[in-house]
C-alpha positions as CSV (number, residue, x, y, z in Angstrom):
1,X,-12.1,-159.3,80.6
2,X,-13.8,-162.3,81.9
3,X,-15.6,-162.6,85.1
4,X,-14.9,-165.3,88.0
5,X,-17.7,-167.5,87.1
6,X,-16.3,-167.5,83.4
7,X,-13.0,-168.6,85.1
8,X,-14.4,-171.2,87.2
9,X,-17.0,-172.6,84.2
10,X,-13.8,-172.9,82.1
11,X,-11.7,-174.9,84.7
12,X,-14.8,-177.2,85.3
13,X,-14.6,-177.5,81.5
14,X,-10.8,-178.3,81.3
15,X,-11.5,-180.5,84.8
16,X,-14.1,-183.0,82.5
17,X,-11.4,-182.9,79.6
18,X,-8.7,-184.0,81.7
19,X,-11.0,-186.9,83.4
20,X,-12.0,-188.0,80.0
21,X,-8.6,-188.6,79.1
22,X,-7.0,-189.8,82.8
23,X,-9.8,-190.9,85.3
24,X,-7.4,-192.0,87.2
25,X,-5.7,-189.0,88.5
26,X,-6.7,-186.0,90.7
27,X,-6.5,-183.1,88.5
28,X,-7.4,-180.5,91.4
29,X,-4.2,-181.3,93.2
30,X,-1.6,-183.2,91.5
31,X,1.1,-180.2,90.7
32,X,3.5,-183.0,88.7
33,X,1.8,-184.6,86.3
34,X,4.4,-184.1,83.7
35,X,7.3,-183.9,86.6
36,X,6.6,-187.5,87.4
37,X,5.3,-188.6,84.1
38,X,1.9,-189.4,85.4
39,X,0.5,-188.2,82.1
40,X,2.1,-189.7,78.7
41,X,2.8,-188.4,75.8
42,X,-0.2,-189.8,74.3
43,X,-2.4,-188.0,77.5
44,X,-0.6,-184.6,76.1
45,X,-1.8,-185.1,72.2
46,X,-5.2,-186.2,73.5
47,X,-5.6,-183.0,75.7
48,X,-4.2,-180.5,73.5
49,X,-6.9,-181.7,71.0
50,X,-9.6,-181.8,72.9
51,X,-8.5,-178.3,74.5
52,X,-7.9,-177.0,70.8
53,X,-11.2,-177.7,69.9
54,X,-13.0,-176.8,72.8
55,X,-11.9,-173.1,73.7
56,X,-11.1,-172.2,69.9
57,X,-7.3,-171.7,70.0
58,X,-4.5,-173.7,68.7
59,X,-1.3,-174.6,71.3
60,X,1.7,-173.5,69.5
61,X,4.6,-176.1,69.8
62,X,6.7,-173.6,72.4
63,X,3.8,-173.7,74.8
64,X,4.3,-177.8,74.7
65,X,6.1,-177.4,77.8
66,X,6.2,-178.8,81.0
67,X,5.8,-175.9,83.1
68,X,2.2,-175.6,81.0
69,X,1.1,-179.2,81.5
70,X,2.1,-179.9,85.1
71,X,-0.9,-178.9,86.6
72,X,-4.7,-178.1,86.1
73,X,-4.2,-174.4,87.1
74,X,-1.2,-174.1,84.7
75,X,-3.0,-175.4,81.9
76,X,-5.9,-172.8,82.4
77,X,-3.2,-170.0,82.6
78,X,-2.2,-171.7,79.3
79,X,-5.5,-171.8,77.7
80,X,-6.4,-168.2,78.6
81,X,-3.1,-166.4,78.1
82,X,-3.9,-168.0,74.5
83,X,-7.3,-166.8,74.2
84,X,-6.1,-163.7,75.0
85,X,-4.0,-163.1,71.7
């Protein structure tokens, strides 16, 4: 079980991944970002990559969804729903 400061290390981690790929956007907030295609494609393959690498898990294809990439907080669900199996 990981504790809140784990939690909140890993979304500042996932927060500098996401920046690296989109500086443009506001992470913390933005609930749509595959809703209204604010990221592309590309911004997805770049992110799952990086994320991948960085918290030692591999994305399966059926979690390329858009209810897992539409937000920050739904990515870290994602990402520790994974780490978890």
């Amino acid at each position: 079980m990981s504790s809140n400061n784990e939690g909140a290390e890993k979304m500042d981690e996932l927060l500098e991944i996401l920046q690296d790929v989109r500086d443009d956007v506001d992470f913390e907030t933005c609930e749509t970002l595959i809703d209204d295609g604010i990221l592309t494609s590309f911004d997805i393959l770049q992110i799952i990559s990086v994320i991948n690498d960085k918290f030692d898990i591999e994305i399966p294809a059926t979690s390329i969804t858009p209810k897992n990439f539409n937000s920050m907080s739904a990515m870290q669900a994602m990402i520790e729903r994974l780490e978890e199996d």
